[in-house]
C-alpha positions as CSV (number, residue, x, y, z in Angstrom):
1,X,9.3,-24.5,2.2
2,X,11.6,-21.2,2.1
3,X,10.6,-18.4,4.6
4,X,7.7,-16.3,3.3
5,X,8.7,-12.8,1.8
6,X,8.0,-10.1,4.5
7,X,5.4,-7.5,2.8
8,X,4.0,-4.1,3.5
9,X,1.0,-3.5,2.0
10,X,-0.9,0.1,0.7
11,X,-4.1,1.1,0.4
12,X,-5.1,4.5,-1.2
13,X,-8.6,6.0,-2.1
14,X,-9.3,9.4,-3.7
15,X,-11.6,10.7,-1.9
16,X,-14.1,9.5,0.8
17,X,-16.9,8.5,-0.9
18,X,-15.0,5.5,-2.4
19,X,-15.9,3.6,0.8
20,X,-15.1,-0.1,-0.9
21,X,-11.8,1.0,-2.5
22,X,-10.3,0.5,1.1
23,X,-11.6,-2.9,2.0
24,X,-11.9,-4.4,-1.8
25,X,-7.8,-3.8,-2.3
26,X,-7.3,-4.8,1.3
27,X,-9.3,-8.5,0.2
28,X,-7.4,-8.6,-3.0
29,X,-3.9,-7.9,-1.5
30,X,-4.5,-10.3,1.5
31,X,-5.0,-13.1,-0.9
32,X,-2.4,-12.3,-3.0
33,X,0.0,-12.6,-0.1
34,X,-1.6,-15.4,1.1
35,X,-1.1,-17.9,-2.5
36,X,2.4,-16.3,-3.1
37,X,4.1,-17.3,0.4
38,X,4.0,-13.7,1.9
39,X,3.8,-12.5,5.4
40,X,1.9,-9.2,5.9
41,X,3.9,-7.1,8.6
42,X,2.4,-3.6,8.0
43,X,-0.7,-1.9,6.3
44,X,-0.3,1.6,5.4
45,X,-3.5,3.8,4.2
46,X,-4.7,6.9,2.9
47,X,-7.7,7.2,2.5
48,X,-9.3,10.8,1.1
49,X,-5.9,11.3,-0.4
50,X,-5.9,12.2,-3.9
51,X,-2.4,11.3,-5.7
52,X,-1.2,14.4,-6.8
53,X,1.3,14.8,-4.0
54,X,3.7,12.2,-1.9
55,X,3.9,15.1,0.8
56,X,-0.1,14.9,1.8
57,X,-0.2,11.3,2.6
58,X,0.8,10.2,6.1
59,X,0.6,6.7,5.4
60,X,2.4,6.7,2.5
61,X,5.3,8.7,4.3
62,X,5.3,6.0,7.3
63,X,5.6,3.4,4.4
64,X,8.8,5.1,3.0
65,X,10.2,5.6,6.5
66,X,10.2,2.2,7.5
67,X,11.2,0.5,4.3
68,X,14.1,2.8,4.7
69,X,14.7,0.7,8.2
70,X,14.3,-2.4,6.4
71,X,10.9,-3.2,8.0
72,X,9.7,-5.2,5.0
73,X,11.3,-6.6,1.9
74,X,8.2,-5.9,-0.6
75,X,5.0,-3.4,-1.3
76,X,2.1,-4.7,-2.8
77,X,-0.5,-2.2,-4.2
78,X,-3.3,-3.0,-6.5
79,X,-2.1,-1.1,-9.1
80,X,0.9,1.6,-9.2
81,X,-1.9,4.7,-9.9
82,X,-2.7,4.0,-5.5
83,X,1.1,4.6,-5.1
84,X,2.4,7.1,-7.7
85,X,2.1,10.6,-7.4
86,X,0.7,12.4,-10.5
87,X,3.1,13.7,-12.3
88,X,2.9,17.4,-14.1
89,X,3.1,17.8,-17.8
């Protein structure tokens, strides 16, 4: 069997009161990894954090940092609108 694919994973909720966003995409991403032969080695969150700017979310600019370093070799996210930034018109 190959080596598994070294993954980062991100979490992002809007605002506070979303308090299963968190833990529903952490379940989802988790089993992803798990039936596609992928080792988690870092979870980055930001929770609260709306997606109108990169510069406002901590975790996100952790997750940059280190995949710069070579940390990880993939990002899973349940869906690109808990990564992207919102962009203007």
């Amino acid at each position: 069997m190959a080596s598994p694919i070294l993954v980062a994973l991100y979490l992002r909720a809007s605002t506070d009161e979303q308090t299963e966003s968190i833990p529903a995409q952490l379940m989802l991403l988790e089993r992803y990894a798990a039936d596609h032969n992928m080792r988690i080695v870092a979870t980055y969150q930001d929770r609260g954090k709306s997606g109108d700017s990169f510069q406002k979310r901590d975790g996100l600019q952790q997750l940059l940092a280190e995949a710069k370093a070579g940390k990880f070799q993939q990002v899973l996210v349940r869906n690109l609108s808990r990564l992207l930034a919102v962009l203007p018109q």
